[in-house]
FITIPA-270982 format. One record per residue: residue in one letter; residue number from 1; x, y, z of N, C-alpha, C in turn. Coordinates in steps of 0.02 Angstrom, whole numbers. Layout:
 r   k    nc1    nc2    nc3   cac1   cac2   cac3    cc1    cc2    cc3
 A NUM      X      Y      Z      X      Y      Z      X      Y      Z
...
//
This chain:
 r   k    nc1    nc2    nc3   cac1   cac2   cac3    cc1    cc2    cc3
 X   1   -517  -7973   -863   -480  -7940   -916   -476  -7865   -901
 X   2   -423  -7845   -909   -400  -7749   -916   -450  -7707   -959
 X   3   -484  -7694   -924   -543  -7596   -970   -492  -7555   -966
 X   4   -486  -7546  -1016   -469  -7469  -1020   -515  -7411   -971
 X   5   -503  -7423   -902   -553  -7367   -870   -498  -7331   -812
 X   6   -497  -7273   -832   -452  -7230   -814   -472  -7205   -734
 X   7   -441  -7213   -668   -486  -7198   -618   -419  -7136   -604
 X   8   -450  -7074   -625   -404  -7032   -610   -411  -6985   -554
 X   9   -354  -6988   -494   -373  -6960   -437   -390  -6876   -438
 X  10   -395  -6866   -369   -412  -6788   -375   -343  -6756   -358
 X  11   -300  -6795   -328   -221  -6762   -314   -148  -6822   -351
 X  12   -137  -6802   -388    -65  -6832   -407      1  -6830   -392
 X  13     28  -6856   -323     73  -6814   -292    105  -6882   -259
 X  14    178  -6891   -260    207  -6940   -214    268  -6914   -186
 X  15    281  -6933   -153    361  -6894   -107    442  -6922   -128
 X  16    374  -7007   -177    454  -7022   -211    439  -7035   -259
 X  17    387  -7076   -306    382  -7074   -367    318  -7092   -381
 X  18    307  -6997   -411    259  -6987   -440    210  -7043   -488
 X  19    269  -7062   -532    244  -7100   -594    201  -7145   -565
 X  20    229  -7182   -525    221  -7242   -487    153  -7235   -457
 X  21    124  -7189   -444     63  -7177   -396      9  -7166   -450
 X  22     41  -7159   -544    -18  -7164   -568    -22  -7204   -597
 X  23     17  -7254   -621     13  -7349   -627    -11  -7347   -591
 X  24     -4  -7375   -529    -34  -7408   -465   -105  -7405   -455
 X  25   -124  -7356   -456   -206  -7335   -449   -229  -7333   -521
 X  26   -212  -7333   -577   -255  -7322   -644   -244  -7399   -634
 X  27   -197  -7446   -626   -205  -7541   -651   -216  -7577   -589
 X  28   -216  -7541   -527   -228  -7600   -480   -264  -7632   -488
 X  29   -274  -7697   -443   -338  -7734   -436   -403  -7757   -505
 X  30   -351  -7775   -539   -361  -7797   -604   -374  -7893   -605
 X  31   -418  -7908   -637   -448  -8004   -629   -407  -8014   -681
 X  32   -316  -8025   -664   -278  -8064   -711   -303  -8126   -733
 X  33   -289  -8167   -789   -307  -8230   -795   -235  -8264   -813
 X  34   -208  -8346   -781   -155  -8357   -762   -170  -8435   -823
 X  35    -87  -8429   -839    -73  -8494   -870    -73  -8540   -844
 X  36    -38  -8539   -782    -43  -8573   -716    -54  -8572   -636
 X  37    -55  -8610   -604    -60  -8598   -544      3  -8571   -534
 X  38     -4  -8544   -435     51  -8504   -435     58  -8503   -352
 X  39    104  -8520   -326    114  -8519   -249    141  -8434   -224
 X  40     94  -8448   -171    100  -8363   -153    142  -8347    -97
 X  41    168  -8297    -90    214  -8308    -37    175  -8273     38
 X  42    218  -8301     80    177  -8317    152    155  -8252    175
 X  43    183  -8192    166    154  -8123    175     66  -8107    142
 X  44    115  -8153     62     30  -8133     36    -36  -8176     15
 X  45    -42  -8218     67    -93  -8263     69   -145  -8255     54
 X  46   -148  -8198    135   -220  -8188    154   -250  -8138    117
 X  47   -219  -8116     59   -243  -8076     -1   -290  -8102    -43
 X  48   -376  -8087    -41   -409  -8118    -72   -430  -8133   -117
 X  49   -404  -8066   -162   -411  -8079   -248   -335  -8086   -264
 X  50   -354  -8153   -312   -272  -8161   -349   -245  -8130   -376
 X  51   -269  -8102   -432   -218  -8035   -460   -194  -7988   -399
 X  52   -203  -7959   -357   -170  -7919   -318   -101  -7981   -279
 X  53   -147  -8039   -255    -74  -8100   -231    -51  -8119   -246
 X  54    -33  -8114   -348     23  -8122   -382     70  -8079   -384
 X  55     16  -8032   -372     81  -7959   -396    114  -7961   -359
 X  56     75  -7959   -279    129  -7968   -222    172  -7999   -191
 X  57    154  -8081   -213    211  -8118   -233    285  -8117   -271
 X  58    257  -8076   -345    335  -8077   -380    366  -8003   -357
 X  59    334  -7957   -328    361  -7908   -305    401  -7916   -231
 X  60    376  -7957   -198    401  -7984   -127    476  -8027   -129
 X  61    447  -8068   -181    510  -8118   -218    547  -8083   -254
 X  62    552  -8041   -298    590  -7990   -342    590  -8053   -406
 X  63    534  -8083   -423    541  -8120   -482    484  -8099   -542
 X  64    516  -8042   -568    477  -8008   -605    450  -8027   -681
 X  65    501  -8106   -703    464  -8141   -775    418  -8172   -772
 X  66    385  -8161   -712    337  -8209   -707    241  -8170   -717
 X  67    281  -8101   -747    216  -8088   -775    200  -8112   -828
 X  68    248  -8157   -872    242  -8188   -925    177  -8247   -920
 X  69    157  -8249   -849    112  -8314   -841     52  -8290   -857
 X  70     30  -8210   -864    -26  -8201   -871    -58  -8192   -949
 X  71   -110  -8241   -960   -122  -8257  -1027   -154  -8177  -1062
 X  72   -203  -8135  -1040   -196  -8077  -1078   -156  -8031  -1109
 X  73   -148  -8004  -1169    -89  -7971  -1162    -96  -7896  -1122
 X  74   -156  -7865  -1138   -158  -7794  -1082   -141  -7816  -1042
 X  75   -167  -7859   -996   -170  -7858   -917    -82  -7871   -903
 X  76    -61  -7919   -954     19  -7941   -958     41  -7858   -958
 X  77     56  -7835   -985     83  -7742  -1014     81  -7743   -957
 X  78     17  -7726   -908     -4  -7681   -873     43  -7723   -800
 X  79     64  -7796   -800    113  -7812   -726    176  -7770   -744
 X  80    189  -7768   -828    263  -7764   -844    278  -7679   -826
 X  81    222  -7634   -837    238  -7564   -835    242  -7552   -731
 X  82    187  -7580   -680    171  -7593   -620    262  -7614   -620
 X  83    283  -7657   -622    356  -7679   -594    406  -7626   -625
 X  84    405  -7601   -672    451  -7548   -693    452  -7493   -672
 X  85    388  -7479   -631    388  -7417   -557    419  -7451   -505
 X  86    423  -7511   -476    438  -7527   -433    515  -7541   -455
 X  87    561  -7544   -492    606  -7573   -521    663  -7502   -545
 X  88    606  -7460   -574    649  -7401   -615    684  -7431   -672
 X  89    671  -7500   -702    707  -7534   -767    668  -7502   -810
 X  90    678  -7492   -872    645  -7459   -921    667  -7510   -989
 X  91    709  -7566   -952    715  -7610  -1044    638  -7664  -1003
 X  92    627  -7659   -952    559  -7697   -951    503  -7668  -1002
 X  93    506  -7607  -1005    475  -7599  -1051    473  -7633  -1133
 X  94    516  -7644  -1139    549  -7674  -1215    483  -7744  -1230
 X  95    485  -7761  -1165    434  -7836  -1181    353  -7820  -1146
 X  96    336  -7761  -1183    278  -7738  -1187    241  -7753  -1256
 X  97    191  -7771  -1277    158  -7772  -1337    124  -7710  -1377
 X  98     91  -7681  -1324     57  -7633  -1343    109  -7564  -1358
 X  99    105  -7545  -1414    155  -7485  -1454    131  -7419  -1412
 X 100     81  -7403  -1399     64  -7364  -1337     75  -7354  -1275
 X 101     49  -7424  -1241     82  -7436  -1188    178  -7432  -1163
 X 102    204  -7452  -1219    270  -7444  -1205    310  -7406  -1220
 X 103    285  -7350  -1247    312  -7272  -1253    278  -7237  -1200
 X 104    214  -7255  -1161    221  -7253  -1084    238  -7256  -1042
 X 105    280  -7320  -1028    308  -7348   -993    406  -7329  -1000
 X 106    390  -7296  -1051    481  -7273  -1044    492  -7207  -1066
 X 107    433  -7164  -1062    414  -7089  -1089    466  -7059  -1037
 X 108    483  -6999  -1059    532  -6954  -1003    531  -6898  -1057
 X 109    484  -6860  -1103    504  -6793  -1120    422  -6788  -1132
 X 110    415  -6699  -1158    351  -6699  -1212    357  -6727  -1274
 X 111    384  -6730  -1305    398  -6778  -1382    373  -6848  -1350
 X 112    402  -6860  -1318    365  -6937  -1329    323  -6949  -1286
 X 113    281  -6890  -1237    223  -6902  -1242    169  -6882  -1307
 X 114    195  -6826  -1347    153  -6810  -1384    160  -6866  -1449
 X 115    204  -6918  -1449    221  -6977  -1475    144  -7034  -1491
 X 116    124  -7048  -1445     62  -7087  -1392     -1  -7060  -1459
 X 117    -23  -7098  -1461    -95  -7092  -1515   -143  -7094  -1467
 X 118   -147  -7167  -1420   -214  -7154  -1384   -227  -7092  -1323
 X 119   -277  -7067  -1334   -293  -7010  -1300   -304  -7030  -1205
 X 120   -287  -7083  -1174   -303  -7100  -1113   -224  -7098  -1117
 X 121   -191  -7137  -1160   -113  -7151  -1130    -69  -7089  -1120
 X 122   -102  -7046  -1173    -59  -6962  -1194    -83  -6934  -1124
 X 123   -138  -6924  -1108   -175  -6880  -1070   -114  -6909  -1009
 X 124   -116  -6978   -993    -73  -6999   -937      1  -6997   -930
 X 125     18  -6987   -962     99  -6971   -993    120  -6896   -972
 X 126     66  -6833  -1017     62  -6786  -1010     81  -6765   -935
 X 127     31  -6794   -883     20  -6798   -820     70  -6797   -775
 X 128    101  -6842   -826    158  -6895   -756    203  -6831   -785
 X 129    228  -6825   -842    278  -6757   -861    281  -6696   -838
 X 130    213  -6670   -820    197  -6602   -792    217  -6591   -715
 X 131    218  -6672   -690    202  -6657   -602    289  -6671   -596
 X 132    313  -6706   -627    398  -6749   -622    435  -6676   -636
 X 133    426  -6612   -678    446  -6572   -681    440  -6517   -666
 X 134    373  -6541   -638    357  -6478   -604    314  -6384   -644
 X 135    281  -6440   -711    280  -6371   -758    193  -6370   -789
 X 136    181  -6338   -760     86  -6334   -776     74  -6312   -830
 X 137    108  -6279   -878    102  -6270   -942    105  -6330   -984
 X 138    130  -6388   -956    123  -6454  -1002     43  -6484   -971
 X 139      0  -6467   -934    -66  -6475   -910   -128  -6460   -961
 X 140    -86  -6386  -1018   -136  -6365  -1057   -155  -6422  -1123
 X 141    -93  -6457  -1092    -86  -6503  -1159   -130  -6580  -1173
 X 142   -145  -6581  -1098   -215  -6626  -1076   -283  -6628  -1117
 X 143   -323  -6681  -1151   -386  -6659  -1185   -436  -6662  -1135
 X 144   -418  -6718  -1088   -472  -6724  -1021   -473  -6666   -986
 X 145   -556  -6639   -988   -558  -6569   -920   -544  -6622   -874
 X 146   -545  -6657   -833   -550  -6665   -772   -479  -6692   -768
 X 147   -450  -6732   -805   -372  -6724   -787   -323  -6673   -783
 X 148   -346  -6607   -840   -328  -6577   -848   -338  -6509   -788
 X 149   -404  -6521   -753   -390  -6466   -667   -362  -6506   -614
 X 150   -348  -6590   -628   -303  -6627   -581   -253  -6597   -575
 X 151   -229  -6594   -671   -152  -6566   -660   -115  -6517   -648
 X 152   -167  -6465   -638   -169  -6394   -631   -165  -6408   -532
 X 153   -204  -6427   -515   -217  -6447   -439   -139  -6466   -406
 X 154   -139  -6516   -454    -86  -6559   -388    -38  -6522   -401
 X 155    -13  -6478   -447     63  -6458   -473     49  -6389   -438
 X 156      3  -6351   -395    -15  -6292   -376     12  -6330   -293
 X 157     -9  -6380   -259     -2  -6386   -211     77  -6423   -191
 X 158    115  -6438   -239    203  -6454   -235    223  -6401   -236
 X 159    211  -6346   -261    257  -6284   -290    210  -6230   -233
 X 160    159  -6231   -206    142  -6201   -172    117  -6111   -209
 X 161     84  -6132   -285     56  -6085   -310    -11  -6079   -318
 X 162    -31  -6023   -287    -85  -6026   -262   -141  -6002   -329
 X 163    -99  -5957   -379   -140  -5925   -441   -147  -5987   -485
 X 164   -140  -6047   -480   -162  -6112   -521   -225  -6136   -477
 X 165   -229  -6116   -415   -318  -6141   -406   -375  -6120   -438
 X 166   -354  -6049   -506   -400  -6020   -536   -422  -6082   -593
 X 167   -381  -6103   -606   -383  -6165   -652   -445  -6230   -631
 X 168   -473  -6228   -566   -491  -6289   -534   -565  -6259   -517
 X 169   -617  -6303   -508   -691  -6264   -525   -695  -6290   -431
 X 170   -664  -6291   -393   -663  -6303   -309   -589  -6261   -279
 X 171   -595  -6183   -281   -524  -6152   -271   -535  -6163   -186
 X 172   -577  -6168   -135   -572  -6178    -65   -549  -6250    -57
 X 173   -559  -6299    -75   -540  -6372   -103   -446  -6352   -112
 X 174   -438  -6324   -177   -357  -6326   -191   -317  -6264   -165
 X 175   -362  -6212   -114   -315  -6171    -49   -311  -6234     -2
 X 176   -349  -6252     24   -338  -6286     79   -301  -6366     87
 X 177   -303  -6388     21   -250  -6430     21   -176  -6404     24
 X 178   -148  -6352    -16    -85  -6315    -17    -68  -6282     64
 X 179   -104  -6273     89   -102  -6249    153    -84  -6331    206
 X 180   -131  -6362    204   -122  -6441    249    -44  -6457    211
 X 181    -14  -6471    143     12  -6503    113     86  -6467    141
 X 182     83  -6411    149    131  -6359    159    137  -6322    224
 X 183     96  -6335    256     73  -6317    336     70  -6260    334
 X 184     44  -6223    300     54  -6156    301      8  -6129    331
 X 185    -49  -6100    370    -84  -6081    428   -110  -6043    399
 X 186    -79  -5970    352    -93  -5919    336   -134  -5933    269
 X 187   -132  -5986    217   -173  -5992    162   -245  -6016    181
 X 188   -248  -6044    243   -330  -6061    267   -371  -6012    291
 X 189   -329  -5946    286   -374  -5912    269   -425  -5876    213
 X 190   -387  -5910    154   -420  -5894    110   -478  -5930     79
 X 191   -481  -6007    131   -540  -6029    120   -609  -6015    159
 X 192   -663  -6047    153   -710  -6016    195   -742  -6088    219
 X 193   -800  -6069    263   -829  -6124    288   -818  -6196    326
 X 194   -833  -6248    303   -800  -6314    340   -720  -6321    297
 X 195   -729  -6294    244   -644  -6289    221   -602  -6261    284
 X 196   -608  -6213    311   -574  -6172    334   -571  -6205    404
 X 197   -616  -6241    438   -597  -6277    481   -583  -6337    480
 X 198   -582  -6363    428   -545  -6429    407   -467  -6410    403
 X 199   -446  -6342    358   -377  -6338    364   -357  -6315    410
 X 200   -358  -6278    469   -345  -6252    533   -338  -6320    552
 X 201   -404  -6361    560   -372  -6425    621   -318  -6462    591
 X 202   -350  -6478    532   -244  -6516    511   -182  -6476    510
 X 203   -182  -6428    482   -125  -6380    488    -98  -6385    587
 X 204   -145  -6363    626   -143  -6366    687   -124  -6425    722
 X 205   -154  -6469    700   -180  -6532    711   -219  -6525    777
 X 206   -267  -6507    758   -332  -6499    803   -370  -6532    831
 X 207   -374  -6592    849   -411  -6654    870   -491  -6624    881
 X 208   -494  -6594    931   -550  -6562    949   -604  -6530    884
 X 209   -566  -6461    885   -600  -6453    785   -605  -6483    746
 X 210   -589  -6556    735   -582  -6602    685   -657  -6640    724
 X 211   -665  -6641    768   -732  -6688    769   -784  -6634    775
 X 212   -761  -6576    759   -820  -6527    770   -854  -6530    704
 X 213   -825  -6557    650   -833  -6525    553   -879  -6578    563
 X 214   -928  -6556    489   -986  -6618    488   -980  -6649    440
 X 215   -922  -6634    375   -905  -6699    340   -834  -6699    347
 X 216   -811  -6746    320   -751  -6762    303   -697  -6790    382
 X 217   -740  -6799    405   -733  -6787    517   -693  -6846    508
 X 218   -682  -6908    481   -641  -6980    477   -583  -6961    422
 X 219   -585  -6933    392   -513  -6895    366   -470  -6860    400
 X 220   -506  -6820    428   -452  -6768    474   -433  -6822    520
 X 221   -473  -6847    545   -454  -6870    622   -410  -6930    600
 X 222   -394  -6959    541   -348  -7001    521   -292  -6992    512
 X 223   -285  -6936    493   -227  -6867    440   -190  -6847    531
 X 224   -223  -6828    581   -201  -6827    671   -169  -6876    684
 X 225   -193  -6930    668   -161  -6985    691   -101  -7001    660
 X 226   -105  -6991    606    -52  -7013    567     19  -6956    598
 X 227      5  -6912    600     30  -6842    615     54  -6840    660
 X 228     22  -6874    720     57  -6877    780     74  -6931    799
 X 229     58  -7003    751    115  -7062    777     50  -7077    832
 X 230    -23  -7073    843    -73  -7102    874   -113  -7164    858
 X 231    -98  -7229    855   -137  -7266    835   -216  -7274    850
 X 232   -194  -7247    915   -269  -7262    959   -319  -7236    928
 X 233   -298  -7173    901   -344  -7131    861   -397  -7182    797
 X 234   -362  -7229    785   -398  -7266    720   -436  -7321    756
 X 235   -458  -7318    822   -471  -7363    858   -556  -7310    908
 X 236   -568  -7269    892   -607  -7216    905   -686  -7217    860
 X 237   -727  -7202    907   -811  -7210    867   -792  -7192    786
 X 238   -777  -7118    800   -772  -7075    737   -740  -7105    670
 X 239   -690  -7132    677   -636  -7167    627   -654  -7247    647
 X 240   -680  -7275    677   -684  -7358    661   -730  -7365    609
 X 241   -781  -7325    586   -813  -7341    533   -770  -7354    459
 X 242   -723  -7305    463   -704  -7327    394   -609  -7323    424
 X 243   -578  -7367    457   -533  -7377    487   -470  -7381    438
 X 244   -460  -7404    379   -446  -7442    349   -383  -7407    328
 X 245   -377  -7339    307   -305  -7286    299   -266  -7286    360
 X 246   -308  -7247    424   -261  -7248    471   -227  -7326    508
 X 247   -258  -7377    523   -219  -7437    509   -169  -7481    477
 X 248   -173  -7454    392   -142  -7484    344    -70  -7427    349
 X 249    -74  -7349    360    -29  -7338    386     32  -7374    412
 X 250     -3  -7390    496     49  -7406    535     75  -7488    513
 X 251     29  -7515    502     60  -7574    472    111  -7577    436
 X 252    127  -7529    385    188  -7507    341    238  -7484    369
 X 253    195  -7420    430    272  -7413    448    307  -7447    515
 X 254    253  -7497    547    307  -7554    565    323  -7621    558
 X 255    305  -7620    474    302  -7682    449    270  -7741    483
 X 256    218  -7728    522    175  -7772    542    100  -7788    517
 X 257    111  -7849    479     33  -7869    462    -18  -7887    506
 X 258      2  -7908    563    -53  -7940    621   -112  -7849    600
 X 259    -66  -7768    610   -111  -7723    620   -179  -7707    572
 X 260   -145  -7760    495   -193  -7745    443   -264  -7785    482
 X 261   -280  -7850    528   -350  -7862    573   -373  -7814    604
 X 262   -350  -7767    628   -407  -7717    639   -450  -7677    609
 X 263   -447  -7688    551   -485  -7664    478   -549  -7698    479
 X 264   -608  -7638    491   -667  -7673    483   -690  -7679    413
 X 265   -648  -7684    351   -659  -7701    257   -623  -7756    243
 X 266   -659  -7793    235   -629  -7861    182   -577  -7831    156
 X 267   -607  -7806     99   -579  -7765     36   -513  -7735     63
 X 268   -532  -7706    112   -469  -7660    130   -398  -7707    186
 X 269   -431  -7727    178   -388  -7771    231   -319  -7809    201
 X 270   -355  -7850    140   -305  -7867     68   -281  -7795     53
 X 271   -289  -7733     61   -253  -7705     -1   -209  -7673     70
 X 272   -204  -7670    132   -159  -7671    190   -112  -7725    182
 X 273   -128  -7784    170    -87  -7837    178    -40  -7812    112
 X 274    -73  -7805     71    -15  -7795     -1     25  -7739      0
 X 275    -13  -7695     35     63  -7634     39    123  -7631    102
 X 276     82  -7690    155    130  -7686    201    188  -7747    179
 X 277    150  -7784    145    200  -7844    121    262  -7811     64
 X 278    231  -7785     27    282  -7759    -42    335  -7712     -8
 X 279    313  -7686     58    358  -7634    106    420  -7648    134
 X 280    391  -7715    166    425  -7742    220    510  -7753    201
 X 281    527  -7742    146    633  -7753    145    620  -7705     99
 X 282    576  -7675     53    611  -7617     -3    578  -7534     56
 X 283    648  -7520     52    645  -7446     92    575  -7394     57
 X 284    610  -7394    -12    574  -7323    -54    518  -7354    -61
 X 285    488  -7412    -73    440  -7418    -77    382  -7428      0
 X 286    418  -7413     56    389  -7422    121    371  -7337    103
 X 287    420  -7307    112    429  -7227    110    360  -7197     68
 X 288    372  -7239      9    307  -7202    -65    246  -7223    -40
 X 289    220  -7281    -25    175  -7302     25    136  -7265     77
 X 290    192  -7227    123    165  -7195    160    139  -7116    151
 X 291    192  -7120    132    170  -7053     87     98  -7037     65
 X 292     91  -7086      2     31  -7100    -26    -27  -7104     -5
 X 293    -40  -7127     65    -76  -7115    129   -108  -7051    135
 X 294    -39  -7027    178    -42  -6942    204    -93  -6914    145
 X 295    -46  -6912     42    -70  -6872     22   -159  -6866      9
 X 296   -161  -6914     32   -247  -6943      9   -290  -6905     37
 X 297   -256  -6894    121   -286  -6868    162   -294  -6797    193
 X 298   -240  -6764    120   -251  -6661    140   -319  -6641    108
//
């Protein structure tokens, strides 16, 4: 069954839709419970929890009433709002239950986020409004601190303003993402320490300096690979430990699942198979995918 448990990232940022990247991660991988059985389609088999190989089924198939099979009604809401990012329909919303949820799911101003009673749905509304327009003054309007220096964060590193990292209690953290995000060379200098050579080697793309840093050393060197179109790179001491981004990558972008087996995570391996499958004929959603990757990794 659906918690209300909000897993809110540290960057909110997609290259094609925003919204979409905060469905996706606040409801993924949710233990639907089904009216019936349900044949999965051949991409998404080897997906090991069912709720993720339904989704990817009616999203693969483009047979989107068939969230009607799931007997909860949250978890139901929560396929119907998930396909209306993938869809851009907004009368899907209409056959939502929850009076919250579906002034979520078809929100497009401040009024009707400030519409929203529950304080998780507003806070997320708020979110998606501030970054879609680009306006950090709708951020103040957040009750969550910690969503509320998300939104300050991620809307500093699209617009490339650097006086909104005062807002964020890690300003070497949100220089040096705006700098990687923006390639800008000259803002890493305003960070210090392994920041500062973490953003030099990506900005650069530094291979060398990137295995010199003593954390974050399987990020950078993933964020290279990706960067330069290197697979081999995800195939390396440093990055086989946690393999699982730079692989699921390339799988997407050449629509090949055989690449999601080189993944040394169960776990991760299904959630490769599901994004390379949902990829494989919808363009924007190959595109948002990848994206989504990269941004993980400034």
């Amino acid at each position: 069954m659906f918690n209300k448990k909000i897993i809110f990232l540290l960057i909110i940022i997609s290259i094609v839709a925003a919204s979409f990247f905060l469905y996706y991660f606040y409801f993924q991988n949710k233990e639907y419970s089904f009216n019936i059985s349900f044949k999965s389609h051949p991409d998404c088999e080897k997906i090991k929890d069912d709720s993720s190989r339904f989704l990817c089924t009616i999203i693969v198939e483009n047979d989107f009433n068939r969230c009607e099979e799931i007997q909860n009604g949250r978890d139901r809401d929560t396929c119907y709002v998930i396909i209306r990012e993938y869809t851009n329909n907004t009368d899907i919303c209409e056959k939502i239950s929850d009076n919250n949820f579906k002034i979520l799911c078809r929100s497009n101003s401040f009024n009707d986020c400030a519409r929203i009673e529950d304080l998780d749905y507003k806070d997320t509304c708020f979110s998606i409004l501030a970054y879609l327009i680009k306006n950090y003054r709708i951020c103040e309007s957040i009750s969550d601190s910690m969503r509320k220096e998300t939104c300050y964060g991620s809307i500093a590193i699209v617009t490339k303003n650097l006086e909104l990292c005062k807002y964020t209690t890690n300003e070497n953290l949100c220089f040096k993402r705006i700098a990687v995000y923006n390639r800008d060379i000259s803002i890493c200098n305003k960070t210090l320490g392994e920041y500062k050579i973490e953003c030099e080697s990506k900005v650069n793309l530094d291979i060398n300096k990137c295995k010199n840093l003593m954390g974050d050393k399987i990020q950078c060197l993933t964020y290279i690979s990706i960067k330069t179109n290197n697979i081999s790179i995800c195939g390396e001491n440093e990055v086989s430990v946690y393999n699982g981004p730079c692989y699921s990558y390339f799988a997407v972008k050449n629509g090949d699942l055989t690449i999601c087996e080189n993944i040394n995570s169960t776990s991760y391996i299904s959630k490769c198979i599901f994004q390379t499958a949902i990829s494989k004929q919808n363009e924007k959603i190959r595109i948002y995918i990848l994206g989504e990757i990269i941004i993980s990794l400034i």
